[in-house]
C-alpha positions as CSV (number, residue, x, y, z in Angstrom):
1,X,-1.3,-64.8,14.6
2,X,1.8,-66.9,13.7
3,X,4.9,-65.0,11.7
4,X,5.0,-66.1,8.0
5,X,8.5,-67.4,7.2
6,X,10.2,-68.5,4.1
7,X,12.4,-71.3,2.3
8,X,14.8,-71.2,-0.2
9,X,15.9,-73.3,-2.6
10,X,17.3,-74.2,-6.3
11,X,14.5,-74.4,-8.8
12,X,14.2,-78.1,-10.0
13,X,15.8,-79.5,-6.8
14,X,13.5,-79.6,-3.5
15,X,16.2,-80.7,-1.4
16,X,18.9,-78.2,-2.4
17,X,18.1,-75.3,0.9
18,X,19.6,-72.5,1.3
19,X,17.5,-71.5,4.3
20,X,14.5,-72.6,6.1
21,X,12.3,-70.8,8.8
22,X,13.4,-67.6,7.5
23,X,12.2,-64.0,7.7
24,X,11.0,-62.2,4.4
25,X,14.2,-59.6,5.2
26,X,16.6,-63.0,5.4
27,X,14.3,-64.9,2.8
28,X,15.5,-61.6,0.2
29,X,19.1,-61.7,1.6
30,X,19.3,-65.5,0.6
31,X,17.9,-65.2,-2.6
32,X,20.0,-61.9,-3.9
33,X,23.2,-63.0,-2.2
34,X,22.9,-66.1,-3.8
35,X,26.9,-67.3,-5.2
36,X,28.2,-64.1,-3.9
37,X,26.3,-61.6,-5.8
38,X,26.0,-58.2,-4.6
39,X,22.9,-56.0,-3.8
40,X,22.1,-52.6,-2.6
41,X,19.0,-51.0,-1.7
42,X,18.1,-47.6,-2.5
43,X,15.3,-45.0,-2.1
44,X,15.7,-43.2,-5.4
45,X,12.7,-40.7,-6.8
46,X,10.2,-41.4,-4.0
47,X,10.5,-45.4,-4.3
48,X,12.6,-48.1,-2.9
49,X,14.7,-49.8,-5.7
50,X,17.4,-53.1,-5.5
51,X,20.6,-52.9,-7.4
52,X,22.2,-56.0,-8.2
53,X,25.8,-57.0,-9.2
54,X,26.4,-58.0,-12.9
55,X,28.3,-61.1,-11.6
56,X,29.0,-63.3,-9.1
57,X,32.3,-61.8,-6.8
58,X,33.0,-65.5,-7.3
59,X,33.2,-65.0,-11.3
60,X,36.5,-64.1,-13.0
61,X,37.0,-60.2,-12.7
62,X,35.1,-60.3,-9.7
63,X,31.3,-58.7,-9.3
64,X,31.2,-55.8,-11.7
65,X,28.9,-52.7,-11.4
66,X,25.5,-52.9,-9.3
67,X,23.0,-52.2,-11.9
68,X,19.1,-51.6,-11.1
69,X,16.4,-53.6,-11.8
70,X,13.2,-52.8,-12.7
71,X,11.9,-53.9,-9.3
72,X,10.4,-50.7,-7.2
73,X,7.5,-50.3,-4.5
74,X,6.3,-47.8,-2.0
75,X,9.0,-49.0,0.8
76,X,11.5,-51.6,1.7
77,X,8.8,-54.4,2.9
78,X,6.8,-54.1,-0.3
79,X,10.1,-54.2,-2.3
80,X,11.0,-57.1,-0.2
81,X,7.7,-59.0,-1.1
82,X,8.1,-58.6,-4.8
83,X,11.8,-59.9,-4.6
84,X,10.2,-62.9,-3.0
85,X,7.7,-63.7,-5.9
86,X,10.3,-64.4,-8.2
87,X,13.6,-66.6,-9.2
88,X,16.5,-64.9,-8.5
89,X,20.2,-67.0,-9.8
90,X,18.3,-70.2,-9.9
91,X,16.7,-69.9,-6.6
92,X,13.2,-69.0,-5.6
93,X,11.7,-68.6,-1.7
94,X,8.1,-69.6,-0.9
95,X,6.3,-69.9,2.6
96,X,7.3,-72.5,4.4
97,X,3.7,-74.2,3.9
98,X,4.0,-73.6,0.3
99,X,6.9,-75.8,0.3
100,X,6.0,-78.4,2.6
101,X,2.9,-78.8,0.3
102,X,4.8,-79.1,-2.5
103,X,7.7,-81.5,-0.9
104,X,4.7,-83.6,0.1
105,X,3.2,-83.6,-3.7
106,X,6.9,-84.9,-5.2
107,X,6.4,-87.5,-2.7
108,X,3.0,-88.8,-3.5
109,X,4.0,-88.3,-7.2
110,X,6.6,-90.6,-6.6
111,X,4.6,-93.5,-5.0
């Protein structure tokens, strides 16, 4: 059985990557990290939980507070597989296959 891995990249732009071939642990780095944001996870009340910078440490005043979201699961891997279903700053990560698929339907979209 092969090892699922993940790309990342702006929503709207195919070509703009962040990462290809990834793991779902450096698929969720890419995505939260994304312009210098900051994240911690966090086991709180039986659940693992993210917390996410208010800004970008590239913003003026820096990154302010982590805050939660209102992401939980059971444990880090679950967590890590929700994170992945959605856009985080403009960037979203699919499977790899998912994105060659929809690289090659731009192209013949194009033709």
């Amino acid at each position: 059985m092969s090892k699922i891995t993940y790309t990342v990249y702006f929503q709207g732009n195919l070509s703009n990557i962040s990462g290809r071939r990834l793991s779902l642990r450096d698929a969720v780095e890419t995505l939260l990290g994304e312009d210098g944001y900051l994240f911690k996870f966090r086991r709180q009340g039986g659940v693992q939980t993210v917390l996410i910078s208010e800004r970008s440490q590239n913003s003026y005043g820096g990154h302010g507070r982590l805050v939660p979201t209102l992401l939980s699961a059971p444990t880090l891997d679950k967590l890590r597989e929700k994170i992945v279903g959605q856009a985080w700053h403009g960037a979203v990560a699919v499977t790899d296959s998912e994105y060659d698929a929809l690289v090659a339907s731009a192209e013949s979209e194009e033709e």
